[in-house]
N, C-alpha and C positions, 0 to 999 in steps of 0.2 A: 819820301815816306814819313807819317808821323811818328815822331818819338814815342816811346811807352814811357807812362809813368809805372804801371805794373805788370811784370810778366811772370808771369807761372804757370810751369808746367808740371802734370801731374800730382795734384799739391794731395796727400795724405794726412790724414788724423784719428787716432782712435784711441778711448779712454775706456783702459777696461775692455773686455767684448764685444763694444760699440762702437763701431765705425762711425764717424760726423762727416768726414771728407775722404773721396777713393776717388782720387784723380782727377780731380778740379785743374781745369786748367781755362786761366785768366790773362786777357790784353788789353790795359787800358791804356789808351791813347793821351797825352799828358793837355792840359788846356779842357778838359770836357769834365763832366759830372755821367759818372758807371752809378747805375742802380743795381744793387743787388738783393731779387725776392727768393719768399721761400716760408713754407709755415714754418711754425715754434718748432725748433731740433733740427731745420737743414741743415744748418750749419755756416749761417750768417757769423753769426759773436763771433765764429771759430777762425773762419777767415780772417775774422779784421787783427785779432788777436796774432794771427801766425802772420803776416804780412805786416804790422806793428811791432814785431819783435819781442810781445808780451808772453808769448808760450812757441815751443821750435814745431816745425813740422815733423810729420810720421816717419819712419823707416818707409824707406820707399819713395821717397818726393823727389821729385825733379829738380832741374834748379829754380829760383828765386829771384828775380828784380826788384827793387823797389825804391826808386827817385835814383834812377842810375845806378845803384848798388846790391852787390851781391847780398842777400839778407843771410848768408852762414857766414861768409868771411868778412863782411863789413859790418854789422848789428848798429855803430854807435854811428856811423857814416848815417844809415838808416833814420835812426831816433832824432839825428837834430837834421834830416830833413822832411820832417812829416810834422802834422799835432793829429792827434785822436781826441773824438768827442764821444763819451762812451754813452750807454743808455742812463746812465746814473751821471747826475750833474755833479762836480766835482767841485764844486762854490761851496767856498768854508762860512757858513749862513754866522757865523760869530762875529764876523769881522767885516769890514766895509768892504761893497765894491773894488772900490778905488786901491784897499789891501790885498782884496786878492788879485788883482792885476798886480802889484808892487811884488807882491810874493813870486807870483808869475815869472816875473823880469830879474828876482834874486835868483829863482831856478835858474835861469838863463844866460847867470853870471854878466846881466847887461850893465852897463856905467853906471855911475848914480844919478847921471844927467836924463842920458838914455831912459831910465828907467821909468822917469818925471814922464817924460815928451813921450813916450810908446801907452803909459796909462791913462793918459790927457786925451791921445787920439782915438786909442780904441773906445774911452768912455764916448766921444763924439759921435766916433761913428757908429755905434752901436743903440744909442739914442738914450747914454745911460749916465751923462752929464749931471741933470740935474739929481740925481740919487746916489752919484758917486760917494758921497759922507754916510751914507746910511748904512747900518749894517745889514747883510744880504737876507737875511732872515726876513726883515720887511719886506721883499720882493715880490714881484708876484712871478706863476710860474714861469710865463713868456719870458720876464727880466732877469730872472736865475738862467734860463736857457741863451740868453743872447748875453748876458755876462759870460757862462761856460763855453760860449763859443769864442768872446774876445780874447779870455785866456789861453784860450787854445790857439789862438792869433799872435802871440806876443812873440815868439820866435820866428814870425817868418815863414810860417811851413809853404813850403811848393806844392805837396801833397795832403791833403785831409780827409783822413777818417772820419765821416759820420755815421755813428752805429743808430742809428733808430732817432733820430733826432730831436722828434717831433712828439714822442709818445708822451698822451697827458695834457699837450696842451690844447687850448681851445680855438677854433677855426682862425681866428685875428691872430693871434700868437704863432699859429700856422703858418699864415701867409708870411708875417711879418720874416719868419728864420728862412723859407722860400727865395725871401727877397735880400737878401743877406749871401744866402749860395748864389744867387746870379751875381752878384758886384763882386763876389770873388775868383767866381771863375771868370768873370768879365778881365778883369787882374792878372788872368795867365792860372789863377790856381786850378789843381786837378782836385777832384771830389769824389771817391767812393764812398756810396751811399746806401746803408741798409738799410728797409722800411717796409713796415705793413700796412703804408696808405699807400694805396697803389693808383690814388689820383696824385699823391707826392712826385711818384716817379715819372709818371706820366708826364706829368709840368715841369719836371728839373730835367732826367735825364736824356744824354744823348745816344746811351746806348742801356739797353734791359738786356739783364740775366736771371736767368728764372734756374732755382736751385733747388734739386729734389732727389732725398735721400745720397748728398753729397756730392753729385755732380749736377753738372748742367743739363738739364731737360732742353733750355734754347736759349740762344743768344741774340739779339739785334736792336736798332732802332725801336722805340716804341711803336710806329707804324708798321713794320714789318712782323711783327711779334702778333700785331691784331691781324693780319691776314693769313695767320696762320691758321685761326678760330673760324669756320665756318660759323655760317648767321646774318654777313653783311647782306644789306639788300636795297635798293631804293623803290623807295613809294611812291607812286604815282597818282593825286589823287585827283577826280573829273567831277564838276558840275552837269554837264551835257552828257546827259545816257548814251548819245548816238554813238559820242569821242570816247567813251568809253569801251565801247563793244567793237570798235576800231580799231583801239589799241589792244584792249585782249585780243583780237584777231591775229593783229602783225608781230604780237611781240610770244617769246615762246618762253617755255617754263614757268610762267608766271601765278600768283595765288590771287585767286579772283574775290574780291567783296562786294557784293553786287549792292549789297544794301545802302555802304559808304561811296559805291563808285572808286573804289579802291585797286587797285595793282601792286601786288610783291614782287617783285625783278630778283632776282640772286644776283650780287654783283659784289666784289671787293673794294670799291669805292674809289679804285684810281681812275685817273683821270681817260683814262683810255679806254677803259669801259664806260665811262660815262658820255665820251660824245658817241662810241657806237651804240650806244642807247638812244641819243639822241637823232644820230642817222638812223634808226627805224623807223623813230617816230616822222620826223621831215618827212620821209619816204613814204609813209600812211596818208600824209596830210594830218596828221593829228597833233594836238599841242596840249598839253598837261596843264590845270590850273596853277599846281604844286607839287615838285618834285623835292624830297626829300632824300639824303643819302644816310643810310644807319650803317656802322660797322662797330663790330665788336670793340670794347673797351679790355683795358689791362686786368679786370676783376676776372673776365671772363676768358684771359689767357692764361692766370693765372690760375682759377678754378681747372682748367682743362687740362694744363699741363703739369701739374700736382696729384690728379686724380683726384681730388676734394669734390664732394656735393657743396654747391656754393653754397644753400642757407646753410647747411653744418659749419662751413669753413669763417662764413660773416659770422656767428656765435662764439666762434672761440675767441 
């Protein structure tokens, strides 16, 4: 069985009369990247927050794991074995790179040797070498965000908090912290992930949590989460009217476009319905120019399981 990097049950929060979290309860498996969505006030920040040890949980909450450690009775066990990356970059823009990684590694009471050779690496691997002298103020946003993330590297963490990681920067910038969480979790590290690009999650994570008015609406695989969404269908489209009128024949429930020679199939898009899709048509004698498979994307799980009109929810 795999190890959890975090386990919680029933996890609780409320500020004031407002309830953020009523009975969350989370299992991330340690070696993967957990997305966790949810519009503005589910209660994203709040998680990462109670689970990083920065605010306690509610009357009421369950127990706590987090990197093998109980989070009431171990706190500091907790903090040095995690980094958090918050939604605000935490790069002192005054000082150099290459200082605040040094500062980084003073926090972390490392050698003075250590401290050289841990801010030499991360500048390398981070692609942030030749601006290590610069002070961070020069930066651009991408290089403040892959600087705050090397700082957040400098102890080692097993476990990493990314709260929104990406917000602000522009699509290369994007890719670029993308490709930063794969070499890490490649590494063994674990990744919980909060974010409102929900092609982020789609391309990192191994497992979606979709989070609404403080618990879990759904949990799973990104694959599994889109079959959840009615809408999947594959297209079938025909050249030859004859092959056309063939296939509408043999095939049932289908949306006809007589104009395109078109066919709408209802189908989930696994692979199991697609060869008995296929065994119809054999069985017709008919063969499709081009078959296409559509299934729902995470916007559109995410819109449905928030209850959100999706243009309203893309505006905000």
């Amino acid at each position: 069985m795999t190890d959890l990097a975090i386990s919680a049950h029933a996890l609780r929060k409320s500020y004031g009369g407002t309830t953020v979290l009523d009975g969350l309860d989370l299992a991330v498996p340690e070696g993967t990247v957990y997305a966790l969505l949810g519009p503005n006030g589910a209660g994203k920040t709040t998680t990462v927050k109670i689970l990083s040890t920065l605010v306690s949980p509610g009357p009421g909450s369950g127990p706590v794991r987090v990197a093998g450690h109980d989070l009431a009775a171990e706190p500091q066990a907790v903090r040095a074995a995690i980094g958090v990356t918050g939604q605000f970059s935490a790069v002192d823009n005054l000082i150099t790179g290459e200082e605040n990684l040094l500062l980084m590694a003073d926090l972390h009471h490392l050698p003075r040797r250590e401290r050289r050779r841990t801010a030499a690496q991360l500048l390398e691997r981070f692609g942030l070498t030749d601006a290590a002298k610069k002070p961070a103020a020069t930066y651009s946003g991408g290089m403040r965000r892959r600087l705050d993330l090397a700082m957040t590297l400098v102890g080692n963490p097993r476990l990493l908090f990314l709260d929104e990681p990406t917000t602000g920067l522009d699509p290369r910038s994007r890719h670029d912290t993308w490709q930063v969480v794969r070499e890490l979790v490649a590494d063994g590290v674990t990744v919980f992930l909060t974010t409102q690009y929900l092609a982020e999650a789609d391309e990192l994570a191994d497992r979606v949590a979709v989070l609404r008015d403080g618990t879990l609406a759904a949990e799973g695989t990104p694959a599994e989460l889109k079959r959840l969404v009615p809408g999947g269908h594959v297209r079938l489209r025909f050249t030859d009217p004859a092959a056309y009128q063939a296939a509408a024949a043999a095939l049932r429930e289908t949306t006809r476009d007589d104009d395109a020679l078109t066919l709408r199939v209802p189908s989930d898009g696994t692979q199991r319905e697609l060869r008995s899709l296929l065994d119809w048509l054999d069985a017709a004698g008919v063969e499709a120019d081009e078959l296409t498979v559509h299934t729902p994307d995470l916007d559109d799980v995410f819109f449905a399981l928030t209850d959100q009109p999706r243009h309203t929810a893309k505006a905000a």
